[in-house]
mmCIF file of the N, C-alpha and C atoms, coordinates in Angstrom:
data_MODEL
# 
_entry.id   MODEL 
# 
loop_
_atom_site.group_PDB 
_atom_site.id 
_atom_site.type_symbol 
_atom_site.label_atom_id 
_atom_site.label_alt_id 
_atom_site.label_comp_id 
_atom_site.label_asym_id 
_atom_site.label_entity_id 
_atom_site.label_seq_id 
_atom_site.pdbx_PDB_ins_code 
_atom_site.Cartn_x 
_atom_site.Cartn_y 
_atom_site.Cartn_z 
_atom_site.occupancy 
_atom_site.B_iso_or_equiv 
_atom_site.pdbx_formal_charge 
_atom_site.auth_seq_id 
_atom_site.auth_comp_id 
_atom_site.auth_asym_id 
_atom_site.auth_atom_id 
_atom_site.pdbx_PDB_model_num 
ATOM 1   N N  . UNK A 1 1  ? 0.840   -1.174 0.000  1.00 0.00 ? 1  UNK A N  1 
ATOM 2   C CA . UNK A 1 1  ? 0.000   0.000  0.000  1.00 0.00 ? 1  UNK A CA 1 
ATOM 3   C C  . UNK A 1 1  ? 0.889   1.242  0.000  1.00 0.00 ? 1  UNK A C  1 
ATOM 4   N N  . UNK A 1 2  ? 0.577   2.079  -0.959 1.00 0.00 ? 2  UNK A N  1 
ATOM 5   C CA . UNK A 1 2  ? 1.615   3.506  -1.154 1.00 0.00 ? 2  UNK A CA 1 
ATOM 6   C C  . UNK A 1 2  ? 1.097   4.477  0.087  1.00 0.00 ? 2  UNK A C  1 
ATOM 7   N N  . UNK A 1 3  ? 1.483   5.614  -0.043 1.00 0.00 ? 3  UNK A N  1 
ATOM 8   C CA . UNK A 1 3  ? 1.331   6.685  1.101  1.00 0.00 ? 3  UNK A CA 1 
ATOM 9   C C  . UNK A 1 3  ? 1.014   7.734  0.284  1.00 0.00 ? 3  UNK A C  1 
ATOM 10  N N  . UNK A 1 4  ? -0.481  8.305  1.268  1.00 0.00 ? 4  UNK A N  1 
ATOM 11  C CA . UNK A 1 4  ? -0.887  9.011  0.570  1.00 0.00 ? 4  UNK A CA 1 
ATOM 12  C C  . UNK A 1 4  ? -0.182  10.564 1.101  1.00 0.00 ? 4  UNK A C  1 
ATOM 13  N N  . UNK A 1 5  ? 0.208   11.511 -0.034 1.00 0.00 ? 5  UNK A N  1 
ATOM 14  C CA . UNK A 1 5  ? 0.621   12.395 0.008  1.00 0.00 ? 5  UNK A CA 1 
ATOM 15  C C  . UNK A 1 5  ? -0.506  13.880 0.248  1.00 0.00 ? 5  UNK A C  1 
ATOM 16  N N  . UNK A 1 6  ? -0.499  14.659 1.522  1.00 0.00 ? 6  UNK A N  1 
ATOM 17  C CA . UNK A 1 6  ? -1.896  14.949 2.221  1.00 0.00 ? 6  UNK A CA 1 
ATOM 18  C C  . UNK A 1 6  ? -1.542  16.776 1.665  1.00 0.00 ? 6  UNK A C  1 
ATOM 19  N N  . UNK A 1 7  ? -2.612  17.395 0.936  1.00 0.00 ? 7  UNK A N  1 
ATOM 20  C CA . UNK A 1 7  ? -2.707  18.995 0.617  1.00 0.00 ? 7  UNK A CA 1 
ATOM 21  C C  . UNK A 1 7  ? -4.008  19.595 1.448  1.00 0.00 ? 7  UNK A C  1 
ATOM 22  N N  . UNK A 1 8  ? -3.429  20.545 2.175  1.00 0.00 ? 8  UNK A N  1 
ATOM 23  C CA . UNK A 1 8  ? -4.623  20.920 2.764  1.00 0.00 ? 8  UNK A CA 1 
ATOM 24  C C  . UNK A 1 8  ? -5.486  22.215 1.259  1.00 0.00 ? 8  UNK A C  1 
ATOM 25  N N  . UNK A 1 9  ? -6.623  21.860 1.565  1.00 0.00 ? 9  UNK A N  1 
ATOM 26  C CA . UNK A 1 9  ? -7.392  22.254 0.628  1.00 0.00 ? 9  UNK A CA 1 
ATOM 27  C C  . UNK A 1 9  ? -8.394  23.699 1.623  1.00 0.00 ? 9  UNK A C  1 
ATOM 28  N N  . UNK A 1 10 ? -8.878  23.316 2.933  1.00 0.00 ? 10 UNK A N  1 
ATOM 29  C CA . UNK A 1 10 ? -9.510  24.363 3.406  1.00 0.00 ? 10 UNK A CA 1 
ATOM 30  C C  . UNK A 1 10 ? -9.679  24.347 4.754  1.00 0.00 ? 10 UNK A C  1 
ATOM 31  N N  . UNK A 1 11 ? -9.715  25.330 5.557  1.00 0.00 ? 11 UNK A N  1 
ATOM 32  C CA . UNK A 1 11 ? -9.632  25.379 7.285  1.00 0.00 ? 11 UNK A CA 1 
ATOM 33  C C  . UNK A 1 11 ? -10.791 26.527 7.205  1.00 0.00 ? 11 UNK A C  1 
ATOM 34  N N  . UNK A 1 12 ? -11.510 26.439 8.527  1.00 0.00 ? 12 UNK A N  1 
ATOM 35  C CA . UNK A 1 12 ? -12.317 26.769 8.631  1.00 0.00 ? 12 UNK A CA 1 
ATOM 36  C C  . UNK A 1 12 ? -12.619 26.679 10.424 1.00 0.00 ? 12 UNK A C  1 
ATOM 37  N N  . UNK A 1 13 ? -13.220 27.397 11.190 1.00 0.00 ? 13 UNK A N  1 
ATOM 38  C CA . UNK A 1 13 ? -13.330 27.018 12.742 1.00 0.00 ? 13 UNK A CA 1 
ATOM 39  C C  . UNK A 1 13 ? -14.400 26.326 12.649 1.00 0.00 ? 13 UNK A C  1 
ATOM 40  N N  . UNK A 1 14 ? -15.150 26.252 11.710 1.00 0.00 ? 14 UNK A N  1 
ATOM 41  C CA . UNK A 1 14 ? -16.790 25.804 11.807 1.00 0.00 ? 14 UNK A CA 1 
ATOM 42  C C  . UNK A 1 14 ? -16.598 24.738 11.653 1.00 0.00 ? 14 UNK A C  1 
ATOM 43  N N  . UNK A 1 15 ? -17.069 23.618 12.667 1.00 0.00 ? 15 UNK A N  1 
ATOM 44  C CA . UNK A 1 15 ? -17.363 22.190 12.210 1.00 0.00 ? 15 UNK A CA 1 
ATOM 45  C C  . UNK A 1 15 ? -17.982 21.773 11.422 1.00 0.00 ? 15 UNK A C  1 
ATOM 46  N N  . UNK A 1 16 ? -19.290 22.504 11.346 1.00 0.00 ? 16 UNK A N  1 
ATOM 47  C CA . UNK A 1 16 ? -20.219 22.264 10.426 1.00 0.00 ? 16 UNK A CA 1 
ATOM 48  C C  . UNK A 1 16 ? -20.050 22.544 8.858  1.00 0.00 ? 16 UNK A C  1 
ATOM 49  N N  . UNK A 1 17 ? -19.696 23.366 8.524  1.00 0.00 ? 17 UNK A N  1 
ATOM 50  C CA . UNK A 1 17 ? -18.932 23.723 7.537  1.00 0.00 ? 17 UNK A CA 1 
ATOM 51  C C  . UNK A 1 17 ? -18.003 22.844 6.834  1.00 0.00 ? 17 UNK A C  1 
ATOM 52  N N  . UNK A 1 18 ? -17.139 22.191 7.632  1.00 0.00 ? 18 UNK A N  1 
ATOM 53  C CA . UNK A 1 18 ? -16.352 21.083 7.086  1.00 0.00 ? 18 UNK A CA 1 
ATOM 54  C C  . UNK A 1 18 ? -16.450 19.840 7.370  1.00 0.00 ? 18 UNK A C  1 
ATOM 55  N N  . UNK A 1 19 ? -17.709 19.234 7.894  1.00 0.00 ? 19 UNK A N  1 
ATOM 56  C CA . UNK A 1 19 ? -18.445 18.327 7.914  1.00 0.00 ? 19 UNK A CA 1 
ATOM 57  C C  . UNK A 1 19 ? -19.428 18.266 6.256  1.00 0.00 ? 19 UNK A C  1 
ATOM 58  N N  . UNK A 1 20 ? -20.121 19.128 6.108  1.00 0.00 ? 20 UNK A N  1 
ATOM 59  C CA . UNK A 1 20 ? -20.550 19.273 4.962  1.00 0.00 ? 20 UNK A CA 1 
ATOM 60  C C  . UNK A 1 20 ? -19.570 19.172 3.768  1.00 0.00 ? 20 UNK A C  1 
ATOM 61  N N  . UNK A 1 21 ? -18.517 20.162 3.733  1.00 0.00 ? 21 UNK A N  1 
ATOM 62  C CA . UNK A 1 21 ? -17.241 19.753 2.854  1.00 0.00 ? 21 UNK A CA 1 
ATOM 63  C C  . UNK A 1 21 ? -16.830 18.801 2.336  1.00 0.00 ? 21 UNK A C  1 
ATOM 64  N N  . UNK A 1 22 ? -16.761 17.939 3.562  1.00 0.00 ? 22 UNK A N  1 
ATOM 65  C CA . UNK A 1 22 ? -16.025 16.700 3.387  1.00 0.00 ? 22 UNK A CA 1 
ATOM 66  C C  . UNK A 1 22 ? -17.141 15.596 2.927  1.00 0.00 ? 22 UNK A C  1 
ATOM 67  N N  . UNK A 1 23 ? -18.606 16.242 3.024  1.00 0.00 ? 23 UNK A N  1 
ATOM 68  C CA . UNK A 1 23 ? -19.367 15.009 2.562  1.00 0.00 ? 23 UNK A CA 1 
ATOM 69  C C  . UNK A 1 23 ? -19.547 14.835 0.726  1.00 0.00 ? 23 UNK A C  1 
ATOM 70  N N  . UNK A 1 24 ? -19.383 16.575 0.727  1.00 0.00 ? 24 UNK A N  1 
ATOM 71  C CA . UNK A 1 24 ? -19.420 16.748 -0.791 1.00 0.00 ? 24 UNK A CA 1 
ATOM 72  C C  . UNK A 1 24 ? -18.015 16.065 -1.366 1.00 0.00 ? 24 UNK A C  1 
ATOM 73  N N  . UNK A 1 25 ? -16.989 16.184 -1.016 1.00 0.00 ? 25 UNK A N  1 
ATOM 74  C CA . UNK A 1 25 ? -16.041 15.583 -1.302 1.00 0.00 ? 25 UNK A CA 1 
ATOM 75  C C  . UNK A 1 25 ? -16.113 14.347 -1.243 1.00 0.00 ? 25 UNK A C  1 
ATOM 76  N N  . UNK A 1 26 ? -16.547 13.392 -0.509 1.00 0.00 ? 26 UNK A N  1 
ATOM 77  C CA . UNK A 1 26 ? -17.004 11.745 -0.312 1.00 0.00 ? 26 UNK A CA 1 
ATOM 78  C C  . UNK A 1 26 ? -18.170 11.522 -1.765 1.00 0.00 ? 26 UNK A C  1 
ATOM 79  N N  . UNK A 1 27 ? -18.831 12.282 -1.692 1.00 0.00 ? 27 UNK A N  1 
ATOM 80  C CA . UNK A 1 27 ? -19.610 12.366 -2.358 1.00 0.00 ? 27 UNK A CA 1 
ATOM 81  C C  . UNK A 1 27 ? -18.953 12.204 -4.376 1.00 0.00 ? 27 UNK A C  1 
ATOM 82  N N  . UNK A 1 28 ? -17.776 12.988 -4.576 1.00 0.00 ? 28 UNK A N  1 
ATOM 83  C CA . UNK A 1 28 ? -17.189 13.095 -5.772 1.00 0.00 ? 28 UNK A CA 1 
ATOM 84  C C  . UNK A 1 28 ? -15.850 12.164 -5.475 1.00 0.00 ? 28 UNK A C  1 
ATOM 85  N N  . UNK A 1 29 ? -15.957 11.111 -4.508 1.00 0.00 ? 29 UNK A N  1 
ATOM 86  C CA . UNK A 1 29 ? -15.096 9.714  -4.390 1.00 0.00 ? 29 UNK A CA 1 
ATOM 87  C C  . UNK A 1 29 ? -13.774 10.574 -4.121 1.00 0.00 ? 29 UNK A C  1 
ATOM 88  N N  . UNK A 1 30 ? -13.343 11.778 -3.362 1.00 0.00 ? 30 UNK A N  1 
ATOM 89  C CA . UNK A 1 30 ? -12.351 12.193 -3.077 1.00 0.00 ? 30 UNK A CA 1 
ATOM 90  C C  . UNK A 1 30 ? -12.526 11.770 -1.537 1.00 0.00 ? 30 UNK A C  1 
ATOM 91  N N  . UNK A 1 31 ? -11.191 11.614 -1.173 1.00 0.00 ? 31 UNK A N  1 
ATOM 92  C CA . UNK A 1 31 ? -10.755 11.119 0.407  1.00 0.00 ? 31 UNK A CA 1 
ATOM 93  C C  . UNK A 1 31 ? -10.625 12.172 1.183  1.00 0.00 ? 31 UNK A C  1 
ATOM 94  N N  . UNK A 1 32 ? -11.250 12.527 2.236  1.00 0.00 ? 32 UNK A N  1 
ATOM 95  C CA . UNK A 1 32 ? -10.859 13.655 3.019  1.00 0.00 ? 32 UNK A CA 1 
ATOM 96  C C  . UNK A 1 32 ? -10.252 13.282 4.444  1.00 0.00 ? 32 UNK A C  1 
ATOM 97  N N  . UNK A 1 33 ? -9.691  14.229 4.828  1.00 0.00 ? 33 UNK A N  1 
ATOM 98  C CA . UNK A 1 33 ? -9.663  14.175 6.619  1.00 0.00 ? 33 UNK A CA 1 
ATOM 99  C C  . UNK A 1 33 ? -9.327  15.510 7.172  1.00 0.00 ? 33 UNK A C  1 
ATOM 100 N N  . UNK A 1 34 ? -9.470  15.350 8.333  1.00 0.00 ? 34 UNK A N  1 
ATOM 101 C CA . UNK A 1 34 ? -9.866  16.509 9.197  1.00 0.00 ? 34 UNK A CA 1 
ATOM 102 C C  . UNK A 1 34 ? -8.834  16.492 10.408 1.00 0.00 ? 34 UNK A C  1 
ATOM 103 N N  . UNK A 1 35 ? -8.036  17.988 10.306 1.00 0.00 ? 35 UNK A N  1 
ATOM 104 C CA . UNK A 1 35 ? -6.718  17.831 11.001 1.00 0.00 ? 35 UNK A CA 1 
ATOM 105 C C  . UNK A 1 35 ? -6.918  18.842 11.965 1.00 0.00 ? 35 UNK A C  1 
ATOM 106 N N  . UNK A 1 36 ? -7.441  18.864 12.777 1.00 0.00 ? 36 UNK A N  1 
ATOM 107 C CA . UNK A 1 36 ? -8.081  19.500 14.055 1.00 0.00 ? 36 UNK A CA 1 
ATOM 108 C C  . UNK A 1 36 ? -6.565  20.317 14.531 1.00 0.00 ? 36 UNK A C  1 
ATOM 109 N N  . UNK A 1 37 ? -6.980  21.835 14.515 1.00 0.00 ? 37 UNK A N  1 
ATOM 110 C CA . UNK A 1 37 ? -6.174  22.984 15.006 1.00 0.00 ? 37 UNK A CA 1 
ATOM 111 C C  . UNK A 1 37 ? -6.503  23.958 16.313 1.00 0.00 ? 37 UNK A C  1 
ATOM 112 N N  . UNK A 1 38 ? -7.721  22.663 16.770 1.00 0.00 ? 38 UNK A N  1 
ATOM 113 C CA . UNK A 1 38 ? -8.469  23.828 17.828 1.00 0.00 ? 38 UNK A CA 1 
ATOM 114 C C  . UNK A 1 38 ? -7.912  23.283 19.160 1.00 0.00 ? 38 UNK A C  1 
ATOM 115 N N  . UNK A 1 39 ? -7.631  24.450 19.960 1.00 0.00 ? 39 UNK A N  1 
ATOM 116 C CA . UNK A 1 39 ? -7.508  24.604 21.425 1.00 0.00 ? 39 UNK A CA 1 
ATOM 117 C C  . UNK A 1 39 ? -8.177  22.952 21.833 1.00 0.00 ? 39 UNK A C  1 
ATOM 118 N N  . UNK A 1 40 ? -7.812  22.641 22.901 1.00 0.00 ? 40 UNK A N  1 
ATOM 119 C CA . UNK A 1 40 ? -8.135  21.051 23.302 1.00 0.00 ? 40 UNK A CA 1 
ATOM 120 C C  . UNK A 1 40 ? -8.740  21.350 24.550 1.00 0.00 ? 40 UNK A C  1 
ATOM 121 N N  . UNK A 1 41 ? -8.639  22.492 25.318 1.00 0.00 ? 41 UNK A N  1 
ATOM 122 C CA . UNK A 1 41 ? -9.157  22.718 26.621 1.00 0.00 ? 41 UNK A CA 1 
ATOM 123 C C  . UNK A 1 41 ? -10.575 23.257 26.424 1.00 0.00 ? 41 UNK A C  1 
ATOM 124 N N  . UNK A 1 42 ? -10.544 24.418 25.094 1.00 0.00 ? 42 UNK A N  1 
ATOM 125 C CA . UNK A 1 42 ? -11.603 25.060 25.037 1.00 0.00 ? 42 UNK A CA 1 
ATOM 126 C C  . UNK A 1 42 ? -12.536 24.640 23.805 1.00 0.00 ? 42 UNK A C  1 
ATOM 127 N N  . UNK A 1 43 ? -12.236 24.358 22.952 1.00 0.00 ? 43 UNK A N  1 
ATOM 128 C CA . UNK A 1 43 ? -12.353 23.718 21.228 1.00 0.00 ? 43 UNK A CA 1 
ATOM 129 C C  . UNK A 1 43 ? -13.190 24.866 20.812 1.00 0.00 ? 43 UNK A C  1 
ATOM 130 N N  . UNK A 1 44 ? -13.326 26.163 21.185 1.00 0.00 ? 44 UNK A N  1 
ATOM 131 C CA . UNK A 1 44 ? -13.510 27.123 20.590 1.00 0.00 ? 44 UNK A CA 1 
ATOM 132 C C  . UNK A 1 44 ? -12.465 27.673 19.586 1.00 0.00 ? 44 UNK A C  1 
ATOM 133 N N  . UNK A 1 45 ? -11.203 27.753 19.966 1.00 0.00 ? 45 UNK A N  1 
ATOM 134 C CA . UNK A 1 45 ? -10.096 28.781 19.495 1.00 0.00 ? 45 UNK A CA 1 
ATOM 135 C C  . UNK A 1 45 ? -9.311  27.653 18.867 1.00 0.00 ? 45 UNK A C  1 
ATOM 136 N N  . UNK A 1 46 ? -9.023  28.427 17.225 1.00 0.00 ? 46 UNK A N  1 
ATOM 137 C CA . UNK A 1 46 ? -8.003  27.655 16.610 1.00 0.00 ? 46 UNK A CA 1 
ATOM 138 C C  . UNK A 1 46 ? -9.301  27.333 15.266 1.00 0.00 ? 46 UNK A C  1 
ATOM 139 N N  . UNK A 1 47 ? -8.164  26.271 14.120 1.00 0.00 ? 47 UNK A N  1 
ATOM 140 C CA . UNK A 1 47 ? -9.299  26.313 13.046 1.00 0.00 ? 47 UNK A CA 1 
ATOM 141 C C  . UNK A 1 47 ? -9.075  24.497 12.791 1.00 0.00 ? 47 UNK A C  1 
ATOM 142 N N  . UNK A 1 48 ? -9.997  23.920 12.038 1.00 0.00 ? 48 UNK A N  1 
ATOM 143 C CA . UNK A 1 48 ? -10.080 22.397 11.190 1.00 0.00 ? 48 UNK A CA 1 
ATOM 144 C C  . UNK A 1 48 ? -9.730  22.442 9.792  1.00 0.00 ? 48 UNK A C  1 
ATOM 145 N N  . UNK A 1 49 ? -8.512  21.939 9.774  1.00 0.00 ? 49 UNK A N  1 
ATOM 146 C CA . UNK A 1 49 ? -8.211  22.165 8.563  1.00 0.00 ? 49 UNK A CA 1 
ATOM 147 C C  . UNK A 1 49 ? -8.387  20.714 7.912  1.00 0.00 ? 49 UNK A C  1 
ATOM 148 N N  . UNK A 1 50 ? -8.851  20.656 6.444  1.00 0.00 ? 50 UNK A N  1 
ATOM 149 C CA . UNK A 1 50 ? -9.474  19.906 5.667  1.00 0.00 ? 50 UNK A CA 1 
ATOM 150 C C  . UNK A 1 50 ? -8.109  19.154 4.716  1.00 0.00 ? 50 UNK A C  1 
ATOM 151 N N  . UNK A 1 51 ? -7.764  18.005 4.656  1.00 0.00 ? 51 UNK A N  1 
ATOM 152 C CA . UNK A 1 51 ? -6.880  17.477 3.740  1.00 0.00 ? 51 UNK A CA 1 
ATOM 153 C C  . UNK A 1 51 ? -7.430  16.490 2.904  1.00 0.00 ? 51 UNK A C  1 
ATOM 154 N N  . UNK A 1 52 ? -7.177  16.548 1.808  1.00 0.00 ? 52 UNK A N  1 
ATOM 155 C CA . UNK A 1 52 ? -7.213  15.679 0.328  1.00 0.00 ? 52 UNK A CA 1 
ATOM 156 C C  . UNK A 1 52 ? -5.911  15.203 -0.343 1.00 0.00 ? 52 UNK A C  1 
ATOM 157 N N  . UNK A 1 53 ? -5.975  14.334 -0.718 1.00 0.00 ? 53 UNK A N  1 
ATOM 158 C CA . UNK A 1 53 ? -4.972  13.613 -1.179 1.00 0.00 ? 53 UNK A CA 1 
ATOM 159 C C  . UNK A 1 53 ? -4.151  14.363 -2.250 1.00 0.00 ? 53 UNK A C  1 
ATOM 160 N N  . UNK A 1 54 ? -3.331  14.519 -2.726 1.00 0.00 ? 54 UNK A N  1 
ATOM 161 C CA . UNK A 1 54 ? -2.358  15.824 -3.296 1.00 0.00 ? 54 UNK A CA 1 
ATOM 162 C C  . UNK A 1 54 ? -2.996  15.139 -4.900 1.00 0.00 ? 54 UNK A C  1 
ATOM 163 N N  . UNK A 1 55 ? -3.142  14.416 -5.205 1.00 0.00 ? 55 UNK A N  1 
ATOM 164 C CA . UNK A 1 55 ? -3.292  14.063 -6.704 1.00 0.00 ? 55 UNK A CA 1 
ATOM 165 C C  . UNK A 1 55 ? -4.865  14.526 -7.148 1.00 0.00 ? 55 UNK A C  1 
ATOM 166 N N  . UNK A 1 56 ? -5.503  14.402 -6.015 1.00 0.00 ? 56 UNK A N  1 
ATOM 167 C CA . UNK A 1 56 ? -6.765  14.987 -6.324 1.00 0.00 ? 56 UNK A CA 1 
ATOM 168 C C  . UNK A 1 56 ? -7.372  16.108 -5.563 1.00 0.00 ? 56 UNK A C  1 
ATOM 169 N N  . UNK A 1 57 ? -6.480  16.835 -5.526 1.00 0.00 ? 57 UNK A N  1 
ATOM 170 C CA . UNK A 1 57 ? -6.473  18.158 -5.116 1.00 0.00 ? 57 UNK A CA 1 
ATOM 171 C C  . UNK A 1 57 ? -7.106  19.208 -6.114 1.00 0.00 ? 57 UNK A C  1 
ATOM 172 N N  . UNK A 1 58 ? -6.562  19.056 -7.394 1.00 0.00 ? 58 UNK A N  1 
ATOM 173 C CA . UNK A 1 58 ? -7.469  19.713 -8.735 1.00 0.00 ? 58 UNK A CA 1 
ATOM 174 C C  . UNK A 1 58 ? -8.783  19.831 -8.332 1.00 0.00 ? 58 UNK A C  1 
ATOM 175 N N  . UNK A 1 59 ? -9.112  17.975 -8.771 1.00 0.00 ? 59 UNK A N  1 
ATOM 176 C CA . UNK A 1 59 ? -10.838 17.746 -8.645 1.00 0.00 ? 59 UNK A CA 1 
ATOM 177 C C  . UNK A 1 59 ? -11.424 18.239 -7.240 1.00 0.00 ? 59 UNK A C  1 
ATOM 178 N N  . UNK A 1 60 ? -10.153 18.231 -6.101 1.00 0.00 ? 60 UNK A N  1 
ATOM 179 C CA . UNK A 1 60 ? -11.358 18.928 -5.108 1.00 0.00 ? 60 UNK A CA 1 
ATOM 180 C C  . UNK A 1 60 ? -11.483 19.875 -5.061 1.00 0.00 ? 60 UNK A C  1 
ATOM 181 N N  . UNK A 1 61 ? -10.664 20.859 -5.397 1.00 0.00 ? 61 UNK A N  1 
ATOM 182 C CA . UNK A 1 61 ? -10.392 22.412 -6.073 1.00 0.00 ? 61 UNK A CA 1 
ATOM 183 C C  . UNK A 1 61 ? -12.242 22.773 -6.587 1.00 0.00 ? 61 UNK A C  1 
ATOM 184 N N  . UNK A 1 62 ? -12.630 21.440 -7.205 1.00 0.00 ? 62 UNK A N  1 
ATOM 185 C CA . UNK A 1 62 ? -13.742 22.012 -8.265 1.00 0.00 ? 62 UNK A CA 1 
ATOM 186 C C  . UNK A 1 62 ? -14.810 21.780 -6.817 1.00 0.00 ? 62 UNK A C  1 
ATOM 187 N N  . UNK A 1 63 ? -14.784 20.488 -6.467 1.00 0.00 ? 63 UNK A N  1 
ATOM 188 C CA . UNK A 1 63 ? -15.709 20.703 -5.507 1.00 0.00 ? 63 UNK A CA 1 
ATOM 189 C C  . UNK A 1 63 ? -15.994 22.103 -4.345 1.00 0.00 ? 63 UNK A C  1 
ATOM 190 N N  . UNK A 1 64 ? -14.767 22.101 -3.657 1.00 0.00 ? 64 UNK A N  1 
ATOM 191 C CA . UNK A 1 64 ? -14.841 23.337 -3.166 1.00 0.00 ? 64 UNK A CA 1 
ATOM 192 C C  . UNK A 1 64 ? -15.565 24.617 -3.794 1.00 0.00 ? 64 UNK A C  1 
ATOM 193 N N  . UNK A 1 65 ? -14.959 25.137 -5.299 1.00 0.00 ? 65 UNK A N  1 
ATOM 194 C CA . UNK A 1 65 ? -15.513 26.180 -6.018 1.00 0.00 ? 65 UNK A CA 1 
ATOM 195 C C  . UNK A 1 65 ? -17.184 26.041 -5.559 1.00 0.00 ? 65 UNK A C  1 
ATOM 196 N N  . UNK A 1 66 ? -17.623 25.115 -6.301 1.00 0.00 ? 66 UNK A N  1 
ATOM 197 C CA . UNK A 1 66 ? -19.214 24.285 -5.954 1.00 0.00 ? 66 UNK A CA 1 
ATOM 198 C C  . UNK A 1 66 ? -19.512 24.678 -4.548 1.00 0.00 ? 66 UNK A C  1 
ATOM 199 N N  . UNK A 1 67 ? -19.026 24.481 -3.460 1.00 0.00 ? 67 UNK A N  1 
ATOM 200 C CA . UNK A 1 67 ? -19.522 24.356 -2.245 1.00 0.00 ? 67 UNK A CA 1 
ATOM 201 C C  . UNK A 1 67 ? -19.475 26.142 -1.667 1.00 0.00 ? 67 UNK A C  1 
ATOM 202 N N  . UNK A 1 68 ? -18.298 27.055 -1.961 1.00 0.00 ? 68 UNK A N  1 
ATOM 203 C CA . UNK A 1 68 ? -18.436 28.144 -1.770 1.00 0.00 ? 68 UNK A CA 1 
ATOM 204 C C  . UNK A 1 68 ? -19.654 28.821 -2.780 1.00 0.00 ? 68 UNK A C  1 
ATOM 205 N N  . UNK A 1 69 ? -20.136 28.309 -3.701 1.00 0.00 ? 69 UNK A N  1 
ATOM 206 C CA . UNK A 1 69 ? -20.779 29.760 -4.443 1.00 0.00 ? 69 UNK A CA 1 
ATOM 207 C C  . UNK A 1 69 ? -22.518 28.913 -3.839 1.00 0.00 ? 69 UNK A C  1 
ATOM 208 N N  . UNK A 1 70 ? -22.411 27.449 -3.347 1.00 0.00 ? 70 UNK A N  1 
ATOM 209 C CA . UNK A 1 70 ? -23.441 27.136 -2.771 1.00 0.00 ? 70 UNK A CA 1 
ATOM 210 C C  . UNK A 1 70 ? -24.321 28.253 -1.675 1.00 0.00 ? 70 UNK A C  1 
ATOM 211 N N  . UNK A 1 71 ? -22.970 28.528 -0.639 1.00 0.00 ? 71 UNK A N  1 
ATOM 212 C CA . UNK A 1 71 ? -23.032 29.264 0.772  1.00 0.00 ? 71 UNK A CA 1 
ATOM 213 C C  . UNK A 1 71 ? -23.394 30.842 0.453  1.00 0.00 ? 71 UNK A C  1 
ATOM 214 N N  . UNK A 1 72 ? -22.614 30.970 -0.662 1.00 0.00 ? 72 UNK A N  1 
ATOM 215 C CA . UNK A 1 72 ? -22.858 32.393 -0.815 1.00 0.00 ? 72 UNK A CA 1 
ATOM 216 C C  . UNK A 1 72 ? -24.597 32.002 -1.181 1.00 0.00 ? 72 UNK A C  1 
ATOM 217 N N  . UNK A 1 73 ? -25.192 31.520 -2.365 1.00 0.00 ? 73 UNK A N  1 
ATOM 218 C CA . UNK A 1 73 ? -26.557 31.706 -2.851 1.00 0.00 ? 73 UNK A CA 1 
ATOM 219 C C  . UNK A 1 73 ? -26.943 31.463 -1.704 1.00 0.00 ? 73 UNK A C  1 
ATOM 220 N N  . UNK A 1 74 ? -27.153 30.988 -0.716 1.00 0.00 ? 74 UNK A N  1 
ATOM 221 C CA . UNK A 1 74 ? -27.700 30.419 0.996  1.00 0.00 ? 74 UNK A CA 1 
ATOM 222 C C  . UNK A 1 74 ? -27.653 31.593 1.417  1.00 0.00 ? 74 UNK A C  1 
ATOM 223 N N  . UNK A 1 75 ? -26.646 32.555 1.346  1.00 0.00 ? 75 UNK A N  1 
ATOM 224 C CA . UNK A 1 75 ? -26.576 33.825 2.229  1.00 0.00 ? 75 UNK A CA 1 
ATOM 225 C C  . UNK A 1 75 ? -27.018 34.934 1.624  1.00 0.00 ? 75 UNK A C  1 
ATOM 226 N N  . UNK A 1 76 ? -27.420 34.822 0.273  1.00 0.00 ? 76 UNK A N  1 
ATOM 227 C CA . UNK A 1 76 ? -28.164 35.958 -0.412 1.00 0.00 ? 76 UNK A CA 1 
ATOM 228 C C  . UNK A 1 76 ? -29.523 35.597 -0.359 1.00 0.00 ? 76 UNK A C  1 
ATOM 229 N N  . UNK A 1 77 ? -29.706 34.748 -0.337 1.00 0.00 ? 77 UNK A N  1 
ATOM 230 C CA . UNK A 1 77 ? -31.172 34.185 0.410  1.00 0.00 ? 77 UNK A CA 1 
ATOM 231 C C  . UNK A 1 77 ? -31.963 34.779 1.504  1.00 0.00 ? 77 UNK A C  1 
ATOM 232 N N  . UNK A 1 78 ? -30.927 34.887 2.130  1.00 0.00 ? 78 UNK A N  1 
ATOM 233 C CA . UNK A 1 78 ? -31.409 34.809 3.426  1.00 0.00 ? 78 UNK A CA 1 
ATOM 234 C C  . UNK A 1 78 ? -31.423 36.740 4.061  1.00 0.00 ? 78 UNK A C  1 
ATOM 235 N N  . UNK A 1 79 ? -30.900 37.137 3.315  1.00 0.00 ? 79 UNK A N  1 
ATOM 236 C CA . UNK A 1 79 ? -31.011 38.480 3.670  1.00 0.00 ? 79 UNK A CA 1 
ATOM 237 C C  . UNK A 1 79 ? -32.447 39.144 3.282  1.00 0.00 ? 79 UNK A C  1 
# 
């Protein structure tokens, strides 16, 4: 079994946010994981940063694009 070579693609403090991320990414058969940057006492402070495998970093590139202009139409919505 080779080793996968890890690009962080996006950090974010919001769990939720990169819970969703990572489903859209599961979703387009890309591998994610979640490299936790937050405070351990408080898990407020600090951010989750999101990794994808470096070869399919492109294709998650596209997902991401997809998932930000999602949030934005959600937030023009809502005003």
């Amino acid at each position: 079994m080779s080793e996968i070579n890890w690009a962080r693609l996006y950090s974010s403090p919001s769990e939720v946010l990169i819970a969703i991320l990572k489903g859209k990414l599961h979703e387009n058969q890309i591998a994610a994981v979640e490299l936790s940057k937050k405070d351990t006492v408080y898990n407020v402070f600090g951010e989750i940063e999101l990794m994808v495998p470096q070869d399919l970093f492109t294709e998650a590139l596209d997902v991401l694009a997809d998932f930000k202009e999602e949030i934005a139409a959600e937030e023009d919505n809502s005003d």
